[in-house]
Structure formats: C-alpha cells, structure tokens
N, C-alpha and C positions, 0 to 999 in steps of 0.2 A: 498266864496261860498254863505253867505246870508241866509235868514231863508226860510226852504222848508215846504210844507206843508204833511204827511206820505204819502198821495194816491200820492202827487208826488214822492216820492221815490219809492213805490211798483206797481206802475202803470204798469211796463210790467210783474208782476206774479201772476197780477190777473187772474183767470181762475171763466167761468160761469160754475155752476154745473148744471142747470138744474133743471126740476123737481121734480127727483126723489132723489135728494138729502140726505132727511132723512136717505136715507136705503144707501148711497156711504157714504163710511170712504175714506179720502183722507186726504194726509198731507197736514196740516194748513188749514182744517176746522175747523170753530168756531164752537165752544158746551157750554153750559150751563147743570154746574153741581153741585149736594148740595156736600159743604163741610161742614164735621163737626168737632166737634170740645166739647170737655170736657170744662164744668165749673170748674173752681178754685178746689172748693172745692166739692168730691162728695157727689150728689143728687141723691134721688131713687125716685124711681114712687111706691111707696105700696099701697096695696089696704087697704080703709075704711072703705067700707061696703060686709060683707060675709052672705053666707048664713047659715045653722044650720051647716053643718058638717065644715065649714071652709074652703072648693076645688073649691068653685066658689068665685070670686068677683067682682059684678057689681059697684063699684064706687074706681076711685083713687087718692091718693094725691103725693105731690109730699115733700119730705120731708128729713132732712141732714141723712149722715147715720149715721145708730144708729147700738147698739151692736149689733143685730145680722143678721149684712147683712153679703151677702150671705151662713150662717148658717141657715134657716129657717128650724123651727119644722115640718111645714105638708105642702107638695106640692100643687101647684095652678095645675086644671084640667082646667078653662076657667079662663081667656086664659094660657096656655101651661108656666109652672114655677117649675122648679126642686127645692129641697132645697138648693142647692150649686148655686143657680143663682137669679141676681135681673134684672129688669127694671131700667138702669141707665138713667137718664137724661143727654139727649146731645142736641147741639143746631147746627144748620144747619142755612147755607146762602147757596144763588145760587149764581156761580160764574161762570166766562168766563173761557174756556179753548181752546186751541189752539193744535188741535191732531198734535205731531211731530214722528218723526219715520226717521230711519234709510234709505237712499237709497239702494233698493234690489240691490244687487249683481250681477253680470252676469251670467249665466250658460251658462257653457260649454255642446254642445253637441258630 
C-alpha cells in the first residue's frame, strides 16, 4: 500500500461548512477547547490584602494549602466566597477536539 498522506485518506468526507459555521454543531467538527487540569499538589488563590471588616479583598496570592482551607472564619463579600469554599488553583491549555456523536436513528412514522 505505500505511505499515504491523511487528506488522502479522508478526502472524500470532507464536507465545506460554510459561513455560518460557528453557530452548525456537526460531526467531526474541529473545536478548540481549555482543558484543565489540577496541580500535583493543592494550591489556593487567598486573598492578601483586606479591608477593615475582613469581607472584601482587593489583592491575591496564590499559595500551598494551609490548615484552614476550606474552613474559613469570615466569608468573602467581593468576590463571592463562603467559609466552606476556596479559590483553587488550576491550570488550563487549549486543546483540539473533534465533536463525535452517535448516528440518529430512523423514525418511524
């Protein structure tokens, strides 16, 4: 058979979408999408600097966790932080995806 090159192998299912593309979902359209993904070990994003009552904080660090994650004494107002939840640090790449899907069915009428 020899060494092929891919567009010669898939050359007859290419199909052109067109214009309007963005907005048609069709199988085996390529999309780029962030995947994420957890560090090793977990990291928090905690806030640095507060203000007098402690409910807002304008500056973050990013930091291993410490005793009392998701324990926290007094909830964040800006931006939105219960005491039972943290700011985890995660890390994200854009990656190719290939939409597949099932051949619909026939209905019967």
């Amino acid at each position: 058979m020899g060494e092929q090159f891919f567009d010669e192998i898939v050359d007859n299912f290419f199909e052109e979408l067109g214009s309007g593309y963005r907005g048609a979902y069709k199988r085996g359209q390529l999309f780029w999408t962030p995947v994420f993904y957890n560090k090793e070990h977990l990291e928090l994003w905690r806030p640095k600097n507060y203000d007098n009552t402690k409910t807002y904080a304008s500056e973050f660090i990013q930091t291993s966790s410490t005793s009392d994650a998701f324990n926290r004494q007094i909830p964040l107002y800006a931006p939105k932080l219960e005491i039972n939840e943290e700011f985890v640090v995660v890390t994200a790449k854009r990656r190719p995806v290939i939409l597949i899907a099932p051949v619909p069915g026939r209905i019967d009428i």
